[in-house]
C-alpha distance (Angstrom), angle and dihedral (degrees) to the residues before:
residue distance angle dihedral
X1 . . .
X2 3.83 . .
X3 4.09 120.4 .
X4 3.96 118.1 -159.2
X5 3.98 106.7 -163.4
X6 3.60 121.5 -175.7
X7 3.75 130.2 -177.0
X8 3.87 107.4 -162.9
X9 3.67 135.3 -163.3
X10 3.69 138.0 169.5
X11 3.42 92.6 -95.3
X12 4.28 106.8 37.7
X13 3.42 138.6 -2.0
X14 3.94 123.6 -140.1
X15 3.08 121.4 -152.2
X16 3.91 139.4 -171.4
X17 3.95 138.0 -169.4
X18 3.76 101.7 -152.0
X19 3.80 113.0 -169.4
X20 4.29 137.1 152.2
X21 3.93 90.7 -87.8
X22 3.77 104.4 34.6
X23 3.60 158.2 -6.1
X24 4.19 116.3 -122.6
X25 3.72 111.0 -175.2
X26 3.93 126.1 -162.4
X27 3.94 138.4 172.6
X28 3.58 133.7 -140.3
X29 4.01 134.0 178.2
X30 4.21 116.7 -72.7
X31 3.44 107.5 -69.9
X32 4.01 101.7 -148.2
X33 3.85 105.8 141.2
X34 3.84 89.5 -154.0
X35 3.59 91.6 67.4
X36 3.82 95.8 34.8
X37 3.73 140.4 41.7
X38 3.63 142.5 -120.3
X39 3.51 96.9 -101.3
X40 4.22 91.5 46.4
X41 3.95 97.8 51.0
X42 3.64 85.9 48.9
X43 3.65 95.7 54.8
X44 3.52 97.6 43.5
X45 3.48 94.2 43.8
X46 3.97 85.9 59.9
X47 3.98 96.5 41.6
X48 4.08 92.5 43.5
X49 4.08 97.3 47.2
X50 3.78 118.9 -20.5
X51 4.27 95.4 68.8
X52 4.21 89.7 34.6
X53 4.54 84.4 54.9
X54 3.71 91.7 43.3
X55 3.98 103.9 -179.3
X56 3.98 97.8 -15.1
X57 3.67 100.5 129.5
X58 3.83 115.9 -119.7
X59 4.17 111.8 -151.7
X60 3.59 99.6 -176.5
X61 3.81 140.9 10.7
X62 3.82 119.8 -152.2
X63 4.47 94.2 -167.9
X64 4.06 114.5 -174.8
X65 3.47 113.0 177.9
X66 3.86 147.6 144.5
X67 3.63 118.7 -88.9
X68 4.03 95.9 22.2
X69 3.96 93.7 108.9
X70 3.40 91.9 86.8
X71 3.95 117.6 74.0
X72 3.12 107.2 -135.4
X73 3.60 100.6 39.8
X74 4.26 84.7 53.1
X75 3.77 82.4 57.5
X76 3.60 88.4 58.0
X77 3.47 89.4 53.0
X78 3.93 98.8 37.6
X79 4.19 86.6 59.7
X80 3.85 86.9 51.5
X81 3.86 97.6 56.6
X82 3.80 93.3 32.1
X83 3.69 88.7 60.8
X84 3.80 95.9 57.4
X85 3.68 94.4 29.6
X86 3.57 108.1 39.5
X87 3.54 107.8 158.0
X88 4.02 92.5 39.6
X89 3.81 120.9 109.0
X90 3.65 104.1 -118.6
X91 3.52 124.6 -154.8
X92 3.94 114.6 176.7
X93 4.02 122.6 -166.9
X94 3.75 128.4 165.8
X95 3.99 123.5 -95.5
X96 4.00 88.5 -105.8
X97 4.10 102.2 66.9
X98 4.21 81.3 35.1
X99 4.43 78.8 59.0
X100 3.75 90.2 35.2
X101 3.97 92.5 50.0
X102 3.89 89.9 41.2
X103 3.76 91.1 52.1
X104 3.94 102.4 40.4
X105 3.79 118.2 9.8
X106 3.48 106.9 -160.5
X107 3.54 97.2 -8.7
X108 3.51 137.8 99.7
X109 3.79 123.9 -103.8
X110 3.82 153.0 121.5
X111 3.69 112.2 -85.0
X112 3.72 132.4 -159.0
X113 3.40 142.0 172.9
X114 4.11 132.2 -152.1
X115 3.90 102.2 -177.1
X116 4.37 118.2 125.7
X117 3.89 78.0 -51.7
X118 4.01 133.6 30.9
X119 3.70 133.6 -137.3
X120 3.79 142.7 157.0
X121 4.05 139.4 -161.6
X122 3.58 140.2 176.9
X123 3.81 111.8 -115.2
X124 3.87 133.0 -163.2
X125 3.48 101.4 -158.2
X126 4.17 88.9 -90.5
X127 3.67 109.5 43.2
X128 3.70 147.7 -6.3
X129 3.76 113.7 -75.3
X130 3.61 108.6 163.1
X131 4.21 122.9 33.2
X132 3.56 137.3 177.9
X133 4.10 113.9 -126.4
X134 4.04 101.3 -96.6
X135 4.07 103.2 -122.9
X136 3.64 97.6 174.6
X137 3.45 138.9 -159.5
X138 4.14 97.7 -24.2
X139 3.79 99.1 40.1
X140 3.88 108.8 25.1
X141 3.83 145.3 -17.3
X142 4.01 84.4 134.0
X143 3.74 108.1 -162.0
X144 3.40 100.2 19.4
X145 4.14 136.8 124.0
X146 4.33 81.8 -101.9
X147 3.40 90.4 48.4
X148 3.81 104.3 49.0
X149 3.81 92.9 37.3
X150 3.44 90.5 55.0
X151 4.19 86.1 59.9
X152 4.14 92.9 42.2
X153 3.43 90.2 56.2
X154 4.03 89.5 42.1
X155 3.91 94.1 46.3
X156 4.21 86.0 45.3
X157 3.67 96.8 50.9
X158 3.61 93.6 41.6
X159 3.65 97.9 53.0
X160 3.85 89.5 -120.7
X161 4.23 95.5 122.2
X162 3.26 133.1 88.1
X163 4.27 112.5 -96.9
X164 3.56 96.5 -124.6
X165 4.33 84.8 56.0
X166 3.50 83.5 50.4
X167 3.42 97.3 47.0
X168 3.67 91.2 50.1
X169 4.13 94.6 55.3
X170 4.28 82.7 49.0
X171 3.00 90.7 55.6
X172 4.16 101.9 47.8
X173 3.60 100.9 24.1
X174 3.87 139.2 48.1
X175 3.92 93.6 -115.9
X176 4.08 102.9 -179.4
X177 3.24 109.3 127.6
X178 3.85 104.1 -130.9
X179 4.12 78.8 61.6
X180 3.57 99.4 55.1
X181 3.63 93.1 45.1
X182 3.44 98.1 49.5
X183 3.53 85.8 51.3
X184 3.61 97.2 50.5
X185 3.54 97.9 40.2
X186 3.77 108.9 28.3
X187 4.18 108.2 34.0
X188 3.29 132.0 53.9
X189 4.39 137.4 -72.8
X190 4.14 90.7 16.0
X191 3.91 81.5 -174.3
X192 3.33 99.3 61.2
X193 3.77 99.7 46.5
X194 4.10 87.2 44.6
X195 4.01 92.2 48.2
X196 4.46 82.2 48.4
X197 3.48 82.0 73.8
X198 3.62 94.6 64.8
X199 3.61 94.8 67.7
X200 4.09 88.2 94.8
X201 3.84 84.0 66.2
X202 3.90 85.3 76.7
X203 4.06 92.5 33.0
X204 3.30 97.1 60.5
X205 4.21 100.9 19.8
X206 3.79 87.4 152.0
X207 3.57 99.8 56.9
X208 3.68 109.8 118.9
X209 4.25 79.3 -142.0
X210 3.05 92.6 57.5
X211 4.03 109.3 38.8
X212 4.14 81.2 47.1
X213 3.75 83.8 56.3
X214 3.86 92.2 40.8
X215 3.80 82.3 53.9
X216 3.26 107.2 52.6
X217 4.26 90.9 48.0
X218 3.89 94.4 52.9
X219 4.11 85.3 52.5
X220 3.69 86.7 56.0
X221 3.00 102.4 49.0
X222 3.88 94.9 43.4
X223 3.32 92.7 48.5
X224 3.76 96.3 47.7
X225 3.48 100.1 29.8
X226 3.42 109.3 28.7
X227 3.39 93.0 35.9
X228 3.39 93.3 63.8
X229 3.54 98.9 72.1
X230 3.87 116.0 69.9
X231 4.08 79.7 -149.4
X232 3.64 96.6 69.9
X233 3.55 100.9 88.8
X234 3.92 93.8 37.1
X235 3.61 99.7 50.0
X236 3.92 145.1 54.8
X237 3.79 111.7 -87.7
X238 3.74 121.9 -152.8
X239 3.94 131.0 176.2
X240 3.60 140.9 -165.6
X241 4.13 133.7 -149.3
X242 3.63 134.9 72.0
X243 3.95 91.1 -96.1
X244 3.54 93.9 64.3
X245 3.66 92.5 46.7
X246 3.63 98.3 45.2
X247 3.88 91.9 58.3
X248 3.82 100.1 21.4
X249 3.78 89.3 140.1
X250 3.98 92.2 58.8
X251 4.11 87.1 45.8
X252 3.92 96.0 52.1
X253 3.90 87.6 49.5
X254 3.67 94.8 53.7
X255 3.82 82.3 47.9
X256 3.50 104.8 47.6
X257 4.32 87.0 47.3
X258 3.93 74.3 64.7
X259 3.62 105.1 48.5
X260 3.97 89.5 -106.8
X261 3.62 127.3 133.1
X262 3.54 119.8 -148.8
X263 3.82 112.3 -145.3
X264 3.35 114.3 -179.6
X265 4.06 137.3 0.0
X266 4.07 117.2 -159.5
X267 3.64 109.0 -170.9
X268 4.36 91.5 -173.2
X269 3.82 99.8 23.0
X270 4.02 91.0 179.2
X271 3.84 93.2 90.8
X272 3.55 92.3 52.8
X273 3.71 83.8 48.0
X274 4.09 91.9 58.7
X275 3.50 82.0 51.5
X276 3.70 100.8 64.0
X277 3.42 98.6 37.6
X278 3.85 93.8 50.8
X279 3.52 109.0 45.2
């Protein structure tokens, strides 16, 4: 019997064909059908995994990914598989009980995620029981790649960071401002060009700019997210994404200020995911 797991975010999609004599792992673009259409999951679907397994039959598909709480978006998204894998048994779930699986199994815990969005739940070991209302890009995903590119490209605009952090983003990026607007406000996924930005966050993760900036965007989210479930400071709290991981010490001071305690930090949570659904 052959497994295909994917863990899905706005920005990639990783993917692995779990099987009794191996493991062969693939990537694909974000899967989030609010940002994408029909027509777009579908193809990258096929270019990211269907063409690379050829004829190698697929039994099941475990899918995790942002944006498939909502029904009828997960239809969207069920149709797109379905169409490349249409004898598979598809089982769809949303990127936060993926995180909240990665970080605790079977056990109970608060899970969060810091990827090009953010997001958080209270989990019982089985299910989702408690979840924060979703605002996005625009209104929330404190902590997150969005959220902290959003206030690089704020602090560069504004004159308010450092030259040499400015010099750095010259230096990568095309930084005129009819560019980045255009980009933002005429092509397509805005939120995963703005959360781009937030790869000098691990560049420069010693800059006393940025770990002040860090800072400031685990509070909020802590405070906002965290703090919105009473469970937070009676339970074990785990998150997922690479910004979490790269500054975990920063995160589980913010949290311990709070009377948090900060468990466990899986920077790729996919592995664990093989894990669960294979033993």
């Amino acid at each position: 019997m052959s497994i295909l797991i994917a863990d899905s975010g706005s920005t990639k999609t990783e993917w692995v064909l779990v099987n009794k004599e191996s493991k062969e792992f693939f990537k694909s673009d974000g899967l989030n059908p609010y940002f994408r259409t029909h027509g777009q999951l579908s193809e990258a679907i096929k270019n990211g995994v269907k063409n690379s397994l050829k004829n190698t039959q697929v039994d099941e598909i475990f899918f995790y990914g942002s944006g498939s709480g909502n029904e009828s978006r997960k239809a969207i998204l069920q149709n797109a598989i379905r169409e490349n894998f249409p004898e598979s048994e598809i089982h769809i779930e949303s990127d936060m009980l993926g995180a909240a699986i990665a970080c605790f199994g079977k056990k109970e815990g608060v899970a969060c995620i810091m990827g090009t969005g953010s997001n958080s739940c209270v989990y019982d070991g089985e299910k989702i029981v408690k979840s924060i209302p979703s605002l996005g890009f625009v209104f929330g995903d404190e902590g997150s790649g969005g959220y902290f590119g959003k206030r690089i490209l704020n602090a560069y605009y504004y004159k308010t960071m450092p030259e040499d952090l400015r010099n750095a983003l010259e230096e990568t990026s095309d930084m005129s401002l009819e560019s980045v607007l255009h980009k933002i406000y005429e092509e397509p996924q805005a939120n995963r060009f703005v959360a781009s930005f937030s790869k000098i966050l691990g560049d420069y993760r010693d800059h006393p700019f940025i770990k002040n900036m860090v800072r400031k965007g685990f509070e909020a989210f802590a405070d906002k997210q965290l703090g919105y479930f009473e469970e937070s400071k009676e339970k074990e709290i785990g998150f997922v994404g690479s910004i979490a991981s790269v500054y975990q010490e920063i995160l589980e001071e913010v949290l311990s200020e709070r009377g948090m305690d900060l468990s466990i930090v899986v920077r790729k949570p996919l592995d664990r995911l093989v894990d669960f659904h294979t033993s």
